[in-house]
C-alpha positions in Angstrom: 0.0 0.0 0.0 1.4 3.5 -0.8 1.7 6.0 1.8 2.3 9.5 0.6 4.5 12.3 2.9 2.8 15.8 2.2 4.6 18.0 3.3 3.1 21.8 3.5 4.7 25.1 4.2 2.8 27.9 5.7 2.5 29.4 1.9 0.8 26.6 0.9 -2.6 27.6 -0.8 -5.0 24.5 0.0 -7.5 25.4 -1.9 -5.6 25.2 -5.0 -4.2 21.9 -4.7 -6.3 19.7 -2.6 -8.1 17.8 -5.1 -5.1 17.3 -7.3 -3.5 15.5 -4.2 -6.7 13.1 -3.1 -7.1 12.3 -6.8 -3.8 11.5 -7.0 -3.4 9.6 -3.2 -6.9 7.7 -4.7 -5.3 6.6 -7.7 -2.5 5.3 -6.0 -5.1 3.3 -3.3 -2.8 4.5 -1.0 -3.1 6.8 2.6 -1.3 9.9 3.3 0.7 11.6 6.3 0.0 15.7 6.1 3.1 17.2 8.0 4.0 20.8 8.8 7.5 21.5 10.2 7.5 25.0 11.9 11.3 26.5 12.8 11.4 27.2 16.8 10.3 31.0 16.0 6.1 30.0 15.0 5.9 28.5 18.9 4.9 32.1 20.1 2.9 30.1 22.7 0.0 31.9 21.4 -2.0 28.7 21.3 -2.1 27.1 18.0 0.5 28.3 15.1 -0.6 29.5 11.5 1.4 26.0 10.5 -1.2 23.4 13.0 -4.2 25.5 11.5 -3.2 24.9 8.3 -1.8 21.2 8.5 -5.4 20.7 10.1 -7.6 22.8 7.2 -5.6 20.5 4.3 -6.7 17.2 6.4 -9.7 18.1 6.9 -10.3 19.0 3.3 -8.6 15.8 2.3 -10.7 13.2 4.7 -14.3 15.3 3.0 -12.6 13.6 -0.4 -12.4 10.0 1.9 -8.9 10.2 1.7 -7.4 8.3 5.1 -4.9 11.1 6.7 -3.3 11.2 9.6 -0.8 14.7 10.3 2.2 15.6 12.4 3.1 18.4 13.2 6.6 19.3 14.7 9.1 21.7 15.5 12.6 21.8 13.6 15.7 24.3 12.5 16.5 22.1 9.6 13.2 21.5 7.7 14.6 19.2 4.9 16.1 16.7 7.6 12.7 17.0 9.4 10.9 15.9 6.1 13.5 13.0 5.2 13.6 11.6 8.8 9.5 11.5 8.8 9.3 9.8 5.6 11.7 7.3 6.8 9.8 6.1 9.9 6.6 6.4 8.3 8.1 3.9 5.5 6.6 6.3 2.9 6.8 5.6 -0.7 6.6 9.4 -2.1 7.7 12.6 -1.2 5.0 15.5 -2.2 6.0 19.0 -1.8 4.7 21.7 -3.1 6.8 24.5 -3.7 6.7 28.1 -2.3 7.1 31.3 -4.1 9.6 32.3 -2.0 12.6 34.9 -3.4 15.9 34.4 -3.6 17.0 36.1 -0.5 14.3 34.3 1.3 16.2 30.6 0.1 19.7 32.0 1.1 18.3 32.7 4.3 15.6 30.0 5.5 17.8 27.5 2.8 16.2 25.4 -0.6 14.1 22.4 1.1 13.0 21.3 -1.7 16.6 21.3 -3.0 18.2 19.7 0.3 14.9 17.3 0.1 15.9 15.9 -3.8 19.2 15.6 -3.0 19.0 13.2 -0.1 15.8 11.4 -0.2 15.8 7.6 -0.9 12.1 7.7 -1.9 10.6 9.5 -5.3 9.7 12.6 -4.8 7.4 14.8 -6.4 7.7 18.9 -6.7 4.5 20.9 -7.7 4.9 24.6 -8.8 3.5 27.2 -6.4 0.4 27.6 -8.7 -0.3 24.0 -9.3 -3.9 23.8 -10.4 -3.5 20.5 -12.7 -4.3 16.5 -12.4 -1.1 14.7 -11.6 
């Protein structure tokens, strides 16, 4: 059974990919893990981060589309490792990341994960363009 690692960043737009990822985790007859990883700066302990209400927004969209989800959320300074470790000990067979916008100055600072992710991963992994909209 195929378990797909999602992982989202807080400039993920849900709306725009959701159904593109359940089609795809349907097709596939497989279950997937949502996970956020939030540097140490988003625990404000204001109560729940812009990253949880996301991760839980995305799952909640994907379980309407009977899609079985579980999430993790979790705390990190190296999001790439974060990502590779989960997919590790949740035996996943994909890698799904959607990729951000973000400028260059942004990457030199806060690092490529997608980048650090490609390099290193032993599982496929699968990029989508900031403004993904398409069937996979």
């Amino acid at each position: 059974m195929s378990k797909v690692l999602l992982a989202i960043s807080d400039r993920w737009v849900p709306d725009l990919r959701v159904d593109t990822i359940a089609d795809f985790v349907q097709r596939l007859g497989g279950s997937l893990l949502a996970m956020h990883v939030a540097y140490g700066s988003e625990a404000n302990g204001a109560g729940v981060s812009p990253g949880e209400r996301l991760l839980e927004q995305i799952a909640k969209q994907l379980r309407g589309k009977n899609i079985k989800v579980e999430t993790l959320f979790l705390f990190s300074d190296n999001v790439g490792a974060a990502i590779l470790k989960t997919a590790e000990e949740h035996r996943a067979t994909m890698i799904v990341l959607g990729l951000s916008s973000k400028g260059v100055l942004t990457r030199l600072i806060e690092g490529n994960v997608a980048q650090e992710v490609i390099k290193n991963a032993s599982t496929p992994v699968l990029l989508l363009p900031a403004d993904w909209m398409n069937p996979i």
